[in-house]
N, CA, C and O atoms as CSV, one atom per row, in Angstrom:
chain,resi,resn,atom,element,x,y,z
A,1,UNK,N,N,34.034,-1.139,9.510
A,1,UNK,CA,C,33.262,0.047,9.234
A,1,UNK,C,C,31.902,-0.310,8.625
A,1,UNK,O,O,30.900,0.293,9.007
A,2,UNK,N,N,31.836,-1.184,7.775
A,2,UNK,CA,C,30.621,-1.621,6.716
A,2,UNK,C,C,29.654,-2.293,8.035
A,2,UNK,O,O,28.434,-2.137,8.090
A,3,UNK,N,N,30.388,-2.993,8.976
A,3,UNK,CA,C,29.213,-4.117,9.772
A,3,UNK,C,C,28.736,-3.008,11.111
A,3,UNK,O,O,27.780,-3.138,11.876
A,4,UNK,N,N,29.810,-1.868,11.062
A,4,UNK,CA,C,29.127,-0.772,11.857
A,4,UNK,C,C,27.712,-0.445,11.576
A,4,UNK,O,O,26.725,-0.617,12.291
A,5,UNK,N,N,27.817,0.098,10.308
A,5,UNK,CA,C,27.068,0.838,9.671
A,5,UNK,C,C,25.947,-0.162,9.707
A,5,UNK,O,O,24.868,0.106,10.237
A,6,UNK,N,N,26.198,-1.259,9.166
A,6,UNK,CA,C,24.771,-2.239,9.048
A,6,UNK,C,C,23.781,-2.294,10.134
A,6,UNK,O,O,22.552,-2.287,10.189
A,7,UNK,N,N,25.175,-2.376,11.350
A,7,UNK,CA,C,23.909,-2.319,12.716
A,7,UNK,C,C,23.253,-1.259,13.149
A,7,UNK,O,O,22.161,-1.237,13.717
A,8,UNK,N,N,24.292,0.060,12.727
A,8,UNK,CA,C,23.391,1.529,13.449
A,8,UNK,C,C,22.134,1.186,12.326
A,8,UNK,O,O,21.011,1.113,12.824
A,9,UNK,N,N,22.239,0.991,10.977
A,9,UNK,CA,C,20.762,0.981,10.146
A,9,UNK,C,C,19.876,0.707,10.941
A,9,UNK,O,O,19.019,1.466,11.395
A,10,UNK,N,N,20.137,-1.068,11.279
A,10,UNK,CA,C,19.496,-1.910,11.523
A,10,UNK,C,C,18.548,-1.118,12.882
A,10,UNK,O,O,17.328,-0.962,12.922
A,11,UNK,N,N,19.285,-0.827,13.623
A,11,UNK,CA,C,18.931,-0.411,14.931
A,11,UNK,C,C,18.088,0.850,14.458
A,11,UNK,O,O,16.880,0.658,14.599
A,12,UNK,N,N,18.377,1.927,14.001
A,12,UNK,CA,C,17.450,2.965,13.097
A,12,UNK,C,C,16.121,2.681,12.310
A,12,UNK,O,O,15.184,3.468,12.174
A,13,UNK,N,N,16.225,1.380,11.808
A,13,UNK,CA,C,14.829,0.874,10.835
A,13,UNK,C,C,13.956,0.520,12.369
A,13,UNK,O,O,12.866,0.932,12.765
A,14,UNK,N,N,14.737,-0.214,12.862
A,14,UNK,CA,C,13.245,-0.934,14.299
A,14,UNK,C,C,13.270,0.138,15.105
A,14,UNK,O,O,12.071,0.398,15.209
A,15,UNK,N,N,14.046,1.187,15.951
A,15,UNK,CA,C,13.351,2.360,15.914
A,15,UNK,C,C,12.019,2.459,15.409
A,15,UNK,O,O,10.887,2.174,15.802
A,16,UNK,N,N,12.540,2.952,14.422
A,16,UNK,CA,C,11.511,4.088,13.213
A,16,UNK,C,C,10.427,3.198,13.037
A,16,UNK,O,O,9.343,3.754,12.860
A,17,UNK,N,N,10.437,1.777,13.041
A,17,UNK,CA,C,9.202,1.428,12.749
A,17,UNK,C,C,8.369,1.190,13.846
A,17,UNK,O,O,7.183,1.059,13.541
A,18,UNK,N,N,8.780,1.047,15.651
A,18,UNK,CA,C,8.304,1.059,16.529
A,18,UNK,C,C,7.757,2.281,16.611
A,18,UNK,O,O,6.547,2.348,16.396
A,19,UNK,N,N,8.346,3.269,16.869
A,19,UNK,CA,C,7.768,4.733,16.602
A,19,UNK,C,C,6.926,4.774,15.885
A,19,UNK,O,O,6.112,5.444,16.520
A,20,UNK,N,N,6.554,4.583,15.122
A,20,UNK,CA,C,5.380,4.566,13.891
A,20,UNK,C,C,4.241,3.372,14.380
A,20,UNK,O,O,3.088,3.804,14.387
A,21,UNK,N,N,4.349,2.358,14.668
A,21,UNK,CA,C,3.061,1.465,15.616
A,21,UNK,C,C,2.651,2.571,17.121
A,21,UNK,O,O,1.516,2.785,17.547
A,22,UNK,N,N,3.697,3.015,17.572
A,22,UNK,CA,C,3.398,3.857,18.758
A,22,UNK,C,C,2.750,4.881,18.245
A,22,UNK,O,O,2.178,5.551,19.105
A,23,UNK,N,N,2.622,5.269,17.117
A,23,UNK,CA,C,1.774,6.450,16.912
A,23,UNK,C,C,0.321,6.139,16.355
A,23,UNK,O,O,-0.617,6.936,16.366
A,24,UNK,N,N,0.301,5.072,15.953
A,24,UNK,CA,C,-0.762,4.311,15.851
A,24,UNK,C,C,-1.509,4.189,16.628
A,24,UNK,O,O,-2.656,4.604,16.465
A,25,UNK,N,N,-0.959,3.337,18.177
A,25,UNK,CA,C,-1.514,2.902,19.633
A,25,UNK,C,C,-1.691,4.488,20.059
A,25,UNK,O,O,-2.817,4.980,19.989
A,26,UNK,N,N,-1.014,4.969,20.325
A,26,UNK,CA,C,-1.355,6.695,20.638
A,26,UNK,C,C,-2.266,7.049,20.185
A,26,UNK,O,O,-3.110,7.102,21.080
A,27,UNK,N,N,-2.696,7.373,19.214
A,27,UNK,CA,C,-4.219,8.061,18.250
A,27,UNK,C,C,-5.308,7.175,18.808
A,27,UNK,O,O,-6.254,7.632,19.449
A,28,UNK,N,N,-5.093,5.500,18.461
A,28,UNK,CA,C,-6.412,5.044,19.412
A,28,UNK,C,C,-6.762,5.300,20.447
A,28,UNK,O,O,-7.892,5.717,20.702
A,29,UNK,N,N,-5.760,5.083,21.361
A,29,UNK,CA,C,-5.649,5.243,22.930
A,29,UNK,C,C,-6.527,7.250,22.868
A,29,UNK,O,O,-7.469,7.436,23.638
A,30,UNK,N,N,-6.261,7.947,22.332
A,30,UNK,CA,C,-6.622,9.519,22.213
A,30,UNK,C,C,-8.620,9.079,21.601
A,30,UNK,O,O,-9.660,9.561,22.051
A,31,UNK,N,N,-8.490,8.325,20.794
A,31,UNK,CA,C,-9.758,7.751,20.276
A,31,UNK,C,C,-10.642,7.114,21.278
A,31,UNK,O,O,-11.746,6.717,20.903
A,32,UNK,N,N,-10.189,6.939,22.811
A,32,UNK,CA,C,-10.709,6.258,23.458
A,32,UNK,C,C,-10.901,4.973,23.824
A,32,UNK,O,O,-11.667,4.439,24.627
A,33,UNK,N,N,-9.535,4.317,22.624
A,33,UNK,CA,C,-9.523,2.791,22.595
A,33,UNK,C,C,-8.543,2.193,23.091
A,33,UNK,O,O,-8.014,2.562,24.140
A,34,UNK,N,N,-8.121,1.078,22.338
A,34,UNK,CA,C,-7.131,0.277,23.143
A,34,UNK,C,C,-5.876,0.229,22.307
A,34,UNK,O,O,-5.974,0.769,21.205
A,35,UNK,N,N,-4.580,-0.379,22.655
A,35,UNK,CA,C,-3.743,-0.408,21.977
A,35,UNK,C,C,-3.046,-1.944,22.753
A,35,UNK,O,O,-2.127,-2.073,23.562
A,36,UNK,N,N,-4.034,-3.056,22.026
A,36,UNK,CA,C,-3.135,-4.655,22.526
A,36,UNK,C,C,-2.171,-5.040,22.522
A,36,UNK,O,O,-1.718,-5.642,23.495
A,37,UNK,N,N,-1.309,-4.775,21.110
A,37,UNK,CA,C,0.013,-4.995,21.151
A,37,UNK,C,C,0.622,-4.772,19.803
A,37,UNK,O,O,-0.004,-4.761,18.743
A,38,UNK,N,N,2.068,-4.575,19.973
A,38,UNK,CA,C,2.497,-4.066,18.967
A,38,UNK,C,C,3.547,-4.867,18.511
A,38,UNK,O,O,4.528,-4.903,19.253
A,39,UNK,N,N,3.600,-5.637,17.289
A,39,UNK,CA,C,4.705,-6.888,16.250
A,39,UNK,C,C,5.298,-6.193,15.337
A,39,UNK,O,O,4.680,-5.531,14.503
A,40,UNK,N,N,6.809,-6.290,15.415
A,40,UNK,CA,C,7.784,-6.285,14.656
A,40,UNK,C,C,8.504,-6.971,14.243
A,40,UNK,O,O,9.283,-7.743,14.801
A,41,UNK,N,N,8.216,-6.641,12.633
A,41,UNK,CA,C,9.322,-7.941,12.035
A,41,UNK,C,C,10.659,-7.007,11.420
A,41,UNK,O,O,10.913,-5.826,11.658
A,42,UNK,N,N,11.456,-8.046,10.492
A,42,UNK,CA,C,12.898,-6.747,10.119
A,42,UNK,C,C,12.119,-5.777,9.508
A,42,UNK,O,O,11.959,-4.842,10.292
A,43,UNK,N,N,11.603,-5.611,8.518
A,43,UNK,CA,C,10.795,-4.909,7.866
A,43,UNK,C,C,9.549,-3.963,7.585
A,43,UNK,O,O,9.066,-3.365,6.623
A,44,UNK,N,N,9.313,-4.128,8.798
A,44,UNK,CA,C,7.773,-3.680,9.253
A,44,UNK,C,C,7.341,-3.622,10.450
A,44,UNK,O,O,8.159,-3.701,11.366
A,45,UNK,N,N,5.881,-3.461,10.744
A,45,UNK,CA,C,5.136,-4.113,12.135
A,45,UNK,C,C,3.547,-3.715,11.959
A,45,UNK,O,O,3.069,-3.108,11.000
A,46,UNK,N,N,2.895,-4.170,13.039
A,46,UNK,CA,C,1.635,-4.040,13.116
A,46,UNK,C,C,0.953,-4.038,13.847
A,46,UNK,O,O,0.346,-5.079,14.102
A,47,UNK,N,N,0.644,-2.525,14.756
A,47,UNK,CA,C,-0.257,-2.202,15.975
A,47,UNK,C,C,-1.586,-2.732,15.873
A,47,UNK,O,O,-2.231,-2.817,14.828
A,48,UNK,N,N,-1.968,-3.093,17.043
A,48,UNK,CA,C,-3.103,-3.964,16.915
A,48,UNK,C,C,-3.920,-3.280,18.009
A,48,UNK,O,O,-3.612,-3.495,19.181
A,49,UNK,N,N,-5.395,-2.109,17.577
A,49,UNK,CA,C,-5.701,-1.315,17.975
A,49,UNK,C,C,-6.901,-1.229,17.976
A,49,UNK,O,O,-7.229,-1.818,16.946
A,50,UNK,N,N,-7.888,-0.835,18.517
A,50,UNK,CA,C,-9.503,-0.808,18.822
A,50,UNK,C,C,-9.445,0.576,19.551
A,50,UNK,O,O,-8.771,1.167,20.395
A,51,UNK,N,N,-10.687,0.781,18.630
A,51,UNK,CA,C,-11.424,2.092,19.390
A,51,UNK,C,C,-13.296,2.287,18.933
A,51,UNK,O,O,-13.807,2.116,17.826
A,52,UNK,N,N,-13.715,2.540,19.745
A,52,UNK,CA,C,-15.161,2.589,19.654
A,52,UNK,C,C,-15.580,3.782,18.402
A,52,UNK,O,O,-16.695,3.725,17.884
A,53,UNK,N,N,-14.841,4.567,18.095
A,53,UNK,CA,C,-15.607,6.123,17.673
A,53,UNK,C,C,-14.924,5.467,15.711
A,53,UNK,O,O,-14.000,4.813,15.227
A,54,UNK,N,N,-16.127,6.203,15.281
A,54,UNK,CA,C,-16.219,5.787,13.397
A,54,UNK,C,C,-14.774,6.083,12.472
A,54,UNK,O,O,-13.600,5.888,12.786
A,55,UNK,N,N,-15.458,6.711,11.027
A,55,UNK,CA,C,-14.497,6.689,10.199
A,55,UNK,C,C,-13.452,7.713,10.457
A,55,UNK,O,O,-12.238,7.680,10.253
A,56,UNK,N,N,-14.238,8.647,10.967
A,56,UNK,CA,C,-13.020,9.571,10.832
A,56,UNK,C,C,-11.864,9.536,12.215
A,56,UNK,O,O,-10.847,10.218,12.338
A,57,UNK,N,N,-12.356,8.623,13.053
A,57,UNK,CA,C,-10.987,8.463,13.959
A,57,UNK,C,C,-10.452,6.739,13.395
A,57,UNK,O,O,-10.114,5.807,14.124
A,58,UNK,N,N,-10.497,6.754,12.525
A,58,UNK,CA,C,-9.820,5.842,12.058
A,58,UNK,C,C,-9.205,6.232,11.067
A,58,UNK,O,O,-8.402,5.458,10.546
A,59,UNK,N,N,-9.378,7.353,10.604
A,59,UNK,CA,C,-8.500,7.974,9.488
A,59,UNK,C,C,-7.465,8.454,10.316
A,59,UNK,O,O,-6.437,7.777,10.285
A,60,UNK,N,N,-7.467,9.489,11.079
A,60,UNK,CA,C,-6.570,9.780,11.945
A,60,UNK,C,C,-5.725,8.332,12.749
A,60,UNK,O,O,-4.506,8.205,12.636
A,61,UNK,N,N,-6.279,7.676,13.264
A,61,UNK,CA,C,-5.456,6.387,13.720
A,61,UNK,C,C,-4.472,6.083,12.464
A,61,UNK,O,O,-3.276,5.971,12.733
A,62,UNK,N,N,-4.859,5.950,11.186
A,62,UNK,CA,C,-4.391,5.424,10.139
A,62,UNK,C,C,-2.852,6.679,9.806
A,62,UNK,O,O,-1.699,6.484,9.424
A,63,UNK,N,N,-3.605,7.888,10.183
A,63,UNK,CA,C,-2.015,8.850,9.335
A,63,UNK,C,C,-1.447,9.258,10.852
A,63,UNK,O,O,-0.678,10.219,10.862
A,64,UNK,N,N,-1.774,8.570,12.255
A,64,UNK,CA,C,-0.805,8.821,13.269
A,64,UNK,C,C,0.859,8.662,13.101
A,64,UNK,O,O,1.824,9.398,13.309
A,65,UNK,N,N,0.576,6.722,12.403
A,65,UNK,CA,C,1.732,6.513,12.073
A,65,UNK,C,C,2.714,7.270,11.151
A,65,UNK,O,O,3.760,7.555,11.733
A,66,UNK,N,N,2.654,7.626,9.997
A,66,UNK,CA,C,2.908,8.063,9.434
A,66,UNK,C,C,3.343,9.428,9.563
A,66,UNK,O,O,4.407,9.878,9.137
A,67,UNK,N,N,2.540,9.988,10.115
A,67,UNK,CA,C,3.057,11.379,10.889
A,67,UNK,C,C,3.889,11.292,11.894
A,67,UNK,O,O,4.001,12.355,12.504
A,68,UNK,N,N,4.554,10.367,12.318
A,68,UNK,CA,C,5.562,10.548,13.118
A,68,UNK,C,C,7.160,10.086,12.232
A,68,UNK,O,O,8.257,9.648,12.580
A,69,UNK,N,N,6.643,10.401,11.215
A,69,UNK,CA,C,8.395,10.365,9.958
A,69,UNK,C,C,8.593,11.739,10.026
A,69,UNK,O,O,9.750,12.100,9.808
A,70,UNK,N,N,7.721,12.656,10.286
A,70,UNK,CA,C,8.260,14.092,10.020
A,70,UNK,C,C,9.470,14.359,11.124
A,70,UNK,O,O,10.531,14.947,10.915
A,71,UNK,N,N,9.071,13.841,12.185
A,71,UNK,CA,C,10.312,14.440,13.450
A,71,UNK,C,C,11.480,13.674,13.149
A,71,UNK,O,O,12.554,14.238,12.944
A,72,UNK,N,N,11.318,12.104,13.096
A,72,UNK,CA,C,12.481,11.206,12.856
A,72,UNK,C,C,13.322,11.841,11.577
A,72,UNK,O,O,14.549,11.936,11.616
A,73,UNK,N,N,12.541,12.262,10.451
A,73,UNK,CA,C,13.373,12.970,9.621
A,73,UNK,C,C,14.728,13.767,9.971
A,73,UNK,O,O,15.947,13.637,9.858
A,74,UNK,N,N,13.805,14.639,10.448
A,74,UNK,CA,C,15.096,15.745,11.112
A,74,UNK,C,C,16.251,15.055,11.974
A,74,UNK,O,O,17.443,14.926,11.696
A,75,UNK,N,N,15.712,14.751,12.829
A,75,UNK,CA,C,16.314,13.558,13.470
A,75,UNK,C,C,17.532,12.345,12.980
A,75,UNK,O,O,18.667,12.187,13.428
A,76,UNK,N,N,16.905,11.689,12.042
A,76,UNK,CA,C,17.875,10.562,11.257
A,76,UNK,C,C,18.538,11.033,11.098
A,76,UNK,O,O,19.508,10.556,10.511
């Protein structure tokens, strides 16, 4: 039961954190830019993203990710 549970986590954290680089690459890609590639480690990751247009589509690039915990919420 315990090594169940460890893997649905496990499998739930890289989800959730792919989802969250994808919302990243999404907002650039909407920004007009690029979205090169996306690294995951157990713990984290890090979309690797370009877009031509200033600060404020980089603010938005920046809370894409993040805004995609609201659905997974409900969800989880």
């Amino acid at each position: 039961h315990a090594a169940f549970n460890f893997v649905v986590q496990v499998v739930i954290l890289f989800v959730t954190v792919f989802i969250h680089e994808l919302g990243h690459s999404q907002a650039a890609i909407g920004q007009g830019g690029q979205a090169h590639s996306i690294t995951l480690w157990p713990l984290g990751g890090f979309a690797c993203v370009s877009h031509p247009k200033g600060p404020k589509a980089d603010i938005w690039v920046a809370l894409a990710g993040p805004l995609t915990h609201i659905p997974m919420c409900i969800l989880w």
